[in-house]
N, C-alpha and C positions, 0 to 999 in steps of 0.2 A: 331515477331513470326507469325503475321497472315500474311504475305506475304509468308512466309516460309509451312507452316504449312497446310497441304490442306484440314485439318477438318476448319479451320479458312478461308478460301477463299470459301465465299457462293456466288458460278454461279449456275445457273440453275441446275446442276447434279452432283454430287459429283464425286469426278475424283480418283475412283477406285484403280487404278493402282499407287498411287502415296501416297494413305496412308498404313503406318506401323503401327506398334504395339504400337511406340515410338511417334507418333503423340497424340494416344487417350487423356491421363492424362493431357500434358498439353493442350492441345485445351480446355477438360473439366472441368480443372479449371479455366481460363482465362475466359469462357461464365460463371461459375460459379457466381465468382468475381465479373465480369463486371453488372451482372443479382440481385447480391446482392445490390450492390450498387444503383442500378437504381432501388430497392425496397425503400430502405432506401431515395432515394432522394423524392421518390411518398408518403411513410406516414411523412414525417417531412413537407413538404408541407402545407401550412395553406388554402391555397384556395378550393373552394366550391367544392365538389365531383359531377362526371358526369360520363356516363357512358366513354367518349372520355379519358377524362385523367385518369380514375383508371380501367376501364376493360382494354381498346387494350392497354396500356405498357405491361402489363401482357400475352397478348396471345403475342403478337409480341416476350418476352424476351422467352413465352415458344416455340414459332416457331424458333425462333435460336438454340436454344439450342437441337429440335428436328433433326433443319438439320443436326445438327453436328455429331449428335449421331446416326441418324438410319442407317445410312452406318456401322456405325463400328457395331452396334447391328446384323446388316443383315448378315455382314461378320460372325461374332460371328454362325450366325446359318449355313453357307452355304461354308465358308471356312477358318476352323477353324486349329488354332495352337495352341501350347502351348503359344507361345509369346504373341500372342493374347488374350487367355485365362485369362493370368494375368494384364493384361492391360483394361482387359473388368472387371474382377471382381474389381478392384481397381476405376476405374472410375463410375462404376453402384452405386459400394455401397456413394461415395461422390454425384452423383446424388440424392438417395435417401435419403440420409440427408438433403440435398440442400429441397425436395419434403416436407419432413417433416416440416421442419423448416417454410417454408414458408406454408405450413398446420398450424403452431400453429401460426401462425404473428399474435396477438391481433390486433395489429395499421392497418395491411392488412384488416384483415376483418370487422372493424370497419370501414373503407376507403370504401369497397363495401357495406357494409350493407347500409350505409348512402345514397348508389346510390338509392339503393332500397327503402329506404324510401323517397324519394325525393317524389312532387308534379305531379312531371309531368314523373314521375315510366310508369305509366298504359300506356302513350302516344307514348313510346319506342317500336322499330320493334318488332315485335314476337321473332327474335332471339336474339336481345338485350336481350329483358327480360330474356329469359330460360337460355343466358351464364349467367346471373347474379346471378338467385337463382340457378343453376348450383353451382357456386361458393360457394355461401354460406353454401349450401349440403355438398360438398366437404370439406367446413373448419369446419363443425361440425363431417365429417368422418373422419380428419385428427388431432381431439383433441384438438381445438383451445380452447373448455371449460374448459379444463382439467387444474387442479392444481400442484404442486408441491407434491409429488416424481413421481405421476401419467403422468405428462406430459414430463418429461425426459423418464423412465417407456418405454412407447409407442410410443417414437422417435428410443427408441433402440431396437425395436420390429420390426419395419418397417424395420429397416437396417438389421439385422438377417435374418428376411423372404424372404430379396432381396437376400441376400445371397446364404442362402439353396435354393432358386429356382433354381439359376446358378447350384450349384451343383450338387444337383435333377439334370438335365436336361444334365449336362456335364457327370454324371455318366452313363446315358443311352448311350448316344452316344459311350463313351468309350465300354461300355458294347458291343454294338450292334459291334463296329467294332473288339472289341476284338475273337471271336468266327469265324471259319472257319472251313472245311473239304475240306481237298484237295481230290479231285475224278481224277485218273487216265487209269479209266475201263469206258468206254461208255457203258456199260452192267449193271452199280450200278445206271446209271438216264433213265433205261426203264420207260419208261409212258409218261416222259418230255416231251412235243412236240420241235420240231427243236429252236422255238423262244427264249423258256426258257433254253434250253442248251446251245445256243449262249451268252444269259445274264449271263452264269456261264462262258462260255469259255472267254467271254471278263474283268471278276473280274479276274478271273485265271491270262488273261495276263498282267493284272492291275497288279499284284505280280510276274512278269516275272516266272510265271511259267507254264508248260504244263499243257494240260488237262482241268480240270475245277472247279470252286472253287466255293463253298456251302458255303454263309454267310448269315447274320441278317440282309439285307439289302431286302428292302419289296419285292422286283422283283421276289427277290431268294428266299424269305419265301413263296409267291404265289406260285411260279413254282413248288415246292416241295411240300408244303402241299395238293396241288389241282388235281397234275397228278402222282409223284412218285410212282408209282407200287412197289417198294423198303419200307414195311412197318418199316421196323426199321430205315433206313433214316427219314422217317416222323418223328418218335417218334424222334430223335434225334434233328431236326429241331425246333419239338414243344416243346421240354424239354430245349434247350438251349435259344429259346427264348421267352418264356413266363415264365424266372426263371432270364432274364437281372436285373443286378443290385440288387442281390439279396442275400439272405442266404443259397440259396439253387442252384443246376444244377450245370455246368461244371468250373463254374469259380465263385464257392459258395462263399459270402464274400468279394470278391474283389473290386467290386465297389459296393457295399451294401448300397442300400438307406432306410433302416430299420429305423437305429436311425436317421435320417431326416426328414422322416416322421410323426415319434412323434414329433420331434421337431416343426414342421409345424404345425400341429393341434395343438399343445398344446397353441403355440403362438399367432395365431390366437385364438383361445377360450379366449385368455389373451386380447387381442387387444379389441377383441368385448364388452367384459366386462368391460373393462374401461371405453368406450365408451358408456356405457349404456345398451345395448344388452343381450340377456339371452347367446348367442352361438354366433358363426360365421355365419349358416344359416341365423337366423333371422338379423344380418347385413348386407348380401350378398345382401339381398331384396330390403335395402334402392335407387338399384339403378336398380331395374327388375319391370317389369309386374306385376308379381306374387305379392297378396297382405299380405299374410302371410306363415308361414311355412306351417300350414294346408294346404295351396290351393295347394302347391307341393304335397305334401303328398298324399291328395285325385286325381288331376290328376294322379299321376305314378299310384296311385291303381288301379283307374278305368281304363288305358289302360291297366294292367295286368291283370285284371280280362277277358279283353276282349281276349287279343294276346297270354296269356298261355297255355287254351284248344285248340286251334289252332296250338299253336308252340310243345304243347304233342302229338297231332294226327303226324304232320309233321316227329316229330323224329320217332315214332313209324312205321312209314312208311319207313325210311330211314333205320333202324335197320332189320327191315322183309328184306327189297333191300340187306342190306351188310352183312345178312347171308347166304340167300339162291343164292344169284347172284356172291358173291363176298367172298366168303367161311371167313367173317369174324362175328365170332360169337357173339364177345364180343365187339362192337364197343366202341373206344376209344375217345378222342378228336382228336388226331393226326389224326383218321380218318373219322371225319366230313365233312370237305373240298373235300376229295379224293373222299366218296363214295355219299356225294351231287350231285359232278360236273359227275359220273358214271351215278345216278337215272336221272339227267335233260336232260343227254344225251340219258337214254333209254323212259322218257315220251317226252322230246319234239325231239329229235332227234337235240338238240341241244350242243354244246360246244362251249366257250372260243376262242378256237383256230380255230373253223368256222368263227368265227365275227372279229377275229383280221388283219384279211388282205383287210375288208372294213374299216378299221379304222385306215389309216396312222395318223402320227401327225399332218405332217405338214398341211396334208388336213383338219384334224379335225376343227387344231388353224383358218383357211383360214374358215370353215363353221361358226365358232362359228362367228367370225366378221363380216362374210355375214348378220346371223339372229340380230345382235344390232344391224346391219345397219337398216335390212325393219322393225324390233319393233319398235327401239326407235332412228333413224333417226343417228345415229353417223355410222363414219367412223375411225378403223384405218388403220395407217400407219407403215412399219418399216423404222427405222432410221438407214443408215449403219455411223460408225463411232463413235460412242457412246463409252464412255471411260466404261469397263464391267468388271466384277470380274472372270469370263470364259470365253472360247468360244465357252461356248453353250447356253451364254444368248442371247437374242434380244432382242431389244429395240422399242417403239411404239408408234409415236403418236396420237393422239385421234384427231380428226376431229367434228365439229357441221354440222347440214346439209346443213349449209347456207356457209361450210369449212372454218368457224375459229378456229383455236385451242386451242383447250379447257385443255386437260390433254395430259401423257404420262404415260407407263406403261413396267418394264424390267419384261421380260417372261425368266424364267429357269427352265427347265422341267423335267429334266432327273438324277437320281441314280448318286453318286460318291463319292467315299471317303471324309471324313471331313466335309459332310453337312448332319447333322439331316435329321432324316426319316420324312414321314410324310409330308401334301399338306399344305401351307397357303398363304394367301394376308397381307402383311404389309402396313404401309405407310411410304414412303420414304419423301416426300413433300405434307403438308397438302395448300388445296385452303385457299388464304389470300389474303386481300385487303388492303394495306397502305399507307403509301405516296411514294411509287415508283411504285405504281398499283400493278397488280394483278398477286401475284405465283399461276401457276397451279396448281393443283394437282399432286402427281407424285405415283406411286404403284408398288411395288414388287410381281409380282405373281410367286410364288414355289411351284414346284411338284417333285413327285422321280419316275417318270415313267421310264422303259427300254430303254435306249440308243439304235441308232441305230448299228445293226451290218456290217461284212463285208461283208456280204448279202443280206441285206435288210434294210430297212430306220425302225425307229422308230414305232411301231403298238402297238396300245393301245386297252386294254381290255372293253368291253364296259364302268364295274366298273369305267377303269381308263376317258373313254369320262364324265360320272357322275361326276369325281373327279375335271376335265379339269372345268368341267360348273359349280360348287360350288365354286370355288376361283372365277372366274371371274365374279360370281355374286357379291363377297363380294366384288373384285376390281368394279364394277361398279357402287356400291353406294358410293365410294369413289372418284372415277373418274367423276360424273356425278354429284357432289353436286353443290349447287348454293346460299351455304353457306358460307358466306366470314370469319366467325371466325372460327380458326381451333379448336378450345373446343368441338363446336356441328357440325363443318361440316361431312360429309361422312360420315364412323362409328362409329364417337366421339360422348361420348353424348348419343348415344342410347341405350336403353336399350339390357343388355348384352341376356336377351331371346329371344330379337326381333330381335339382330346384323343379325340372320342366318335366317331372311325371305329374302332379296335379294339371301344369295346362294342358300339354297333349291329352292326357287323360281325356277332359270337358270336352274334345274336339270330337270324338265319337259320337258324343250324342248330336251331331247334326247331320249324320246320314242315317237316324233310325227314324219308319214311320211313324210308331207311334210317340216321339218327344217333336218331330215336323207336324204333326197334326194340332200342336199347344201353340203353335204360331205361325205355320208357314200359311198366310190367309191374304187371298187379292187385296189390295189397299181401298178399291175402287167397290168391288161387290163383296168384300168378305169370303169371297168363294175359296175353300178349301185346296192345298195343293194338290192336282190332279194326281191320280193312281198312276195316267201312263206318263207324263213327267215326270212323275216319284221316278219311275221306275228307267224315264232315259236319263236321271240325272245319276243314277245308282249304275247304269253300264257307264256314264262318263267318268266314273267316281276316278279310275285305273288309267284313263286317257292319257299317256304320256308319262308318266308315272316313271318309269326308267329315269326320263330326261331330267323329270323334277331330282331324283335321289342322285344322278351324279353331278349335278349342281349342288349341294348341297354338302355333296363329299367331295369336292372340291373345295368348298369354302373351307371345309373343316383340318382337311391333310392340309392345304396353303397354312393355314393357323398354325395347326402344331408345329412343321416342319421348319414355316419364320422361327419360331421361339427354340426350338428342341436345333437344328443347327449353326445358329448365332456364331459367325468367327470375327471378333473383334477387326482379324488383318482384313479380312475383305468386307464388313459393314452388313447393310439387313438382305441384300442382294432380291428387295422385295418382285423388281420384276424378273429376275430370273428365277426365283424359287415358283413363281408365279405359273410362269411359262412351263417348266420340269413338271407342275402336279397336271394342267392344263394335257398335256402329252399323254401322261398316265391317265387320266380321270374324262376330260369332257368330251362330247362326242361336235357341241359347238364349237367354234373357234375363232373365238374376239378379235378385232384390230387390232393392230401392235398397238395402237394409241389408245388404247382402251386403257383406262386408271380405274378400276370399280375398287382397288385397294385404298384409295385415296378417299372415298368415303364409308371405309369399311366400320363403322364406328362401335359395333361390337365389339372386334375387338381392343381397338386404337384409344377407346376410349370409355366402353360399356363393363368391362368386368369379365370379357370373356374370350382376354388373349389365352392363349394356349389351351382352349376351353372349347369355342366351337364345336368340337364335335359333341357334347355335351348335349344340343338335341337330338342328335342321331340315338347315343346309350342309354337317355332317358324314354325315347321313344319307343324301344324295346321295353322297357318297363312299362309303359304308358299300354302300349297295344296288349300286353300281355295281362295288365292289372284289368281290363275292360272286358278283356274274354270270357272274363269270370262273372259280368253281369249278362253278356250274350248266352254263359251257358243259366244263369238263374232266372232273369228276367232283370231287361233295360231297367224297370221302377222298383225292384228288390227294394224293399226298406233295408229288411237285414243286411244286405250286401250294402247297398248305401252306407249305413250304418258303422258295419265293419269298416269301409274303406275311411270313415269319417273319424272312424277311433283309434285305426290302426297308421293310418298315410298322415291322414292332415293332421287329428290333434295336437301328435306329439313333436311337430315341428322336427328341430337340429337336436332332440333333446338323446335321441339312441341313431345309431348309422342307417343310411336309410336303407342297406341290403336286410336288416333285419327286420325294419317296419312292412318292405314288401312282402319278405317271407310270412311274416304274422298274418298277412291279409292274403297272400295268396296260395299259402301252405307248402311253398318249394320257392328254388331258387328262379329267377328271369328265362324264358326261352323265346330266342330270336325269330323263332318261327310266327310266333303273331304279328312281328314288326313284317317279316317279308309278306304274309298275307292280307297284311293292310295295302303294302305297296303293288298287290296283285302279283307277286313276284316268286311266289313261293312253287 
């Protein structure tokens, strides 16, 4: 089978084109098996424990078993089938049994703890030591104490939760692509600018039909909610998609992720509790920054108390705009977006559709590589030839400055059927050192930006340049580690509040002139981004800015407060918990039929229930780590440098409050986060 089988053939890069649906199950049982056994050979073993024979069998069986799997996982998000679908959930959930089982291995973690009590423990590299209590963290998170009925209990909890996440997350997709409006009047998308009715007219042809076609797809939810002149188009836009997967809106009930929901908190509050925990909150901590529920808690307050009188002036401003200007009395949510992007266009004489034709992609991707280059001394490359899952992915290798190669990285940018919304960095291939030297790094970066049309190449909104520079901050702390076990290299290991200081971080440099002047160029004459555009794009920078941070702190307190209150007697009480933070935090205020929990899929399904707030506390890092190049200079190599040896190198391998302090000489202060938000 492994000569047949291309999840079984580990080269360099997983050969796309040549796995099925019918490869998955057995490939992941066969690494299963083989991974089981070479467990069972390592605890029956009578010889002295060391870190050489009882950690690296363990990361090496987990780096097999990851090569095998993150292709078909990546496919699973970016080109999906139904064939697929049943072949991923059937393999995920033996996976996670597999995870579990070897979470409760008593003779496992008897095997590591012994490392760790050795004599000569302390004398171990810094990242020896961390994967190791790493481990043992993980096997008291994983139930290894736990007794009998308890420890069966919460093996079958684990697999359930893998479960419903798939499905969580395949219901939205289904959701999202199920909804359309065919438009065959050019007169029903007045407002649209030419770019955004191209992105309809090219779905449209996507469905071999005329005209142009209104979906759930983010391009098309922009284009519409932001410009449509057509006020019941919006509503319709915003009602079918902020009601996806739900009980309510155009397609009420049909993929409804209501009872999975409960089922997700409920289990998790089970989980935790086993485990010792009062909730799932105060479990989620064991492996965050944050030193108690409280300290969540009091952070979201205290930047609410700060960004609410601010984000009530802003609405209230917006609302006086959208009655007397724009003959809308009653402003709705559907019309936030619309009569926002009207008021920025009458204070700063700014829009959208001014900045998007300094903003090709290709040029952007080509600046973005420029500025790693003069920060942090790396070079990429694209690789023609590269076996790809599209043919709009490229492929890229990473360069050192001294041009050895270091990593590689598949870039896929662009909207299309059967690939989940929404921007992320995965890992394809984690950095490992064994006895056949040294696997690169390898990284997936995904976005849903506007494809090009038959007119113009690919132009991204500035938002979308923001979104371009936050994955490939997260791809660079992955790309750029110089951690040879894949546990804590890149963004293993680390803390999941501090994961999003690398991307936050990269997002600075798209409001400085000189890293704008490496790409922000006309598409049509090359002409450079205007000084006084610079300069109204730089007063809109702050525009609403309130509204943006208590949305956001909203999502975040919903998060916590779902998980950190959990009462088994009354269930996840998700629309009422809902409504309690809404009251306290937002200054808008949704339809009661409004489900936006129902495609929440960060946390329902992404890895960042009781977490969310997570980029708010990394954001304080992020803004504060960046200060420090505004005070030395944007292209500091040194600072580059430092931030390159002290943040990204060392991955999960030391806490990340202490990698910040190396690089920034003190502890985090919030004040640069509130004067990003103009709020300070």
């Amino acid at each position: 089978m492994s000569t047949t089988n291309p999840l079984l053939q580990d080269g360099e890069l997983p050969a796309f084109s040549a796995i099925r649906p019918e490869h998955v199950v057995p490939a992941v049982e066969q690494i299963l098996s083989d991974y089981r056994a070479a467990i069972a050979a390592l605890t029956d073993s009578a010889g002295e424990r060391d870190f050489v024979n009882t950690l690296l069998p363990q990361e090496a069986w987990d780096e097999r078993l990851g090569r095998a799997w993150s292709p078909v996982s990546h496919l699973h998000s970016v080109k999906d089938s139904e064939e697929l679908r049943k072949a991923y959930s059937v393999a995920l959930e033996a996976i996670t049994e597999h995870s579990t089982e070897l979470g409760q291995n008593r003779e496992l973690y008897a095997a590591v703890a012994a490392v760790a009590k050795r004599s000569d423990f302390a004398g171990l590299n810094r990242p020896a030591r961390t994967l190791t209590e790493h481990a043992l963290r993980d096997f008291r998170l994983s139930g290894v104490a736990l007794e009998e009925p308890a420890r069966s209990r919460f093996k079958a909890i684990a697999n359930e939760l893998s479960r419903l996440a798939t499905e969580f997350e395949e219901a939205v997709l289904d959701a999202t692509e199920a909804w359309t409006e065919h438009v065959t009047d050019e007169a029903a998308l007045a407002g649209i600018p030419e770019s955004g009715r191209a992105v309809l007219a090219a779905y449209a042809k996507e469905k071999e039909l005329d005209g142009w076609l209104v979906t759930l797809r983010q391009p098309s939810v922009q284009a519409v909610l932001t410009y449509a002149d057509d006020r019941a188009l919006r509503e319709r836009v915003y009602t079918a998609y902020s009601t996806r997967a739900s009980d309510q809106g155009p397609d009420a009930g049909r993929f409804d992720n209501s009872a999975r929901m409960e089922q997700i908190l409920a289990l998790r509050h089970e989980a935790a509790q086993l485990l010792g925990f009062a909730n799932a909150a105060e479990e989620s901590l064991a492996t965050k920054m944050a030193a108690s529920p409280a300290k969540v808690i009091d952070f979201l307050n205290d930047l609410i108390a700060r960004a609410k009188p601010v984000a009530e002036r802003e609405l209230g401003e917006l609302r006086d705009f959208a009655a007397s200007e724009l003959g809308i009395a009653d402003l709705k949510p559907w019309d936030i977006g619309y009569s926002g992007e009207k008021l920025r266009e009458r204070r700063f004489q700014l829009n959208e559709e001014e900045l998007k034709p300094y903003f090709p992609q290709a040029a952007v991707l080509e600046g973005l590589y420029a500025i790693c280059e003069r920060v942090f001394g790396i070079r990429f490359q694209r690789r023609e030839g590269v076996d790809v899952w599209h043919d709009d992915v490229s492929y890229f290798d990473l360069y050192d400055a001294d041009g050895r190669h270091i990593a590689g990285a598949y870039v896929d940018l662009y909207a299309r059927s059967g690939k989940r919304g929404g921007a992320w960095m995965d890992v394809c291939r984690s950095r490992f050192r064994d006895a056949d030297g040294l696997h690169r790094p390898i990284a997936y970066l995904t976005c849903n930006f506007a494809p090009p049309t038959a007119t113009t190449p690919s132009l991204l909104t500035h938002d979308d340049v923001l979104t371009l520079f936050h994955e490939f901050g997260h791809g660079l702390h992955h790309l750029l580690t110089e951690i040879d076990y894949p546990g804590i290299s890149g963004i293993s290991g680390v803390e999941w509040d501090a994961v999003e200081l690398p991307s936050q971080f990269l997002e600075n440099f798209c409001w400085q002139r000189e890293t704008l002047d490496l790409f922000a160029r006309h598409y049509q004459t090359g002409a450079p981004l205007p000084q006084e555009l610079f300069e109204r794009m730089l007063a809109a920078r702050h525009f609403q800015a309130g509204m943006f941070l208590v949305r956001q702190l909203e999502f975040g307190l919903f998060d916590f407060r779902l998980h950190l209150e959990y009462d088994p007697a009354r269930g996840g009480r998700v629309n009422e918990i809902l409504q309690q933070v809404r009251e306290q935090v937002a200054v808008v205020r949704p339809p009661a039929w409004q489900r936006f929990a129902h495609s929440f899929t960060h946390i329902f399904a992404g890895g960042y229930g009781a977490g969310y707030y997570s980029y708010l506390w990394a954001e304080v890092l992020s803004a504060d780590a960046f200060s420090r190049f505004e005070a030395e200079g944007i292209f500091n190599r040194s600072t580059g440098d430092a931030f390159r040896r002290e943040v990204l190198a060392v991955g999960g391998s030391r806490p990340a409050l202490e990698s910040f302090v190396a690089f920034r000489g003190r502890e985090p202060d919030a004040t640069a986060l509130l004067q990003s938000y103009g709020l300070a």
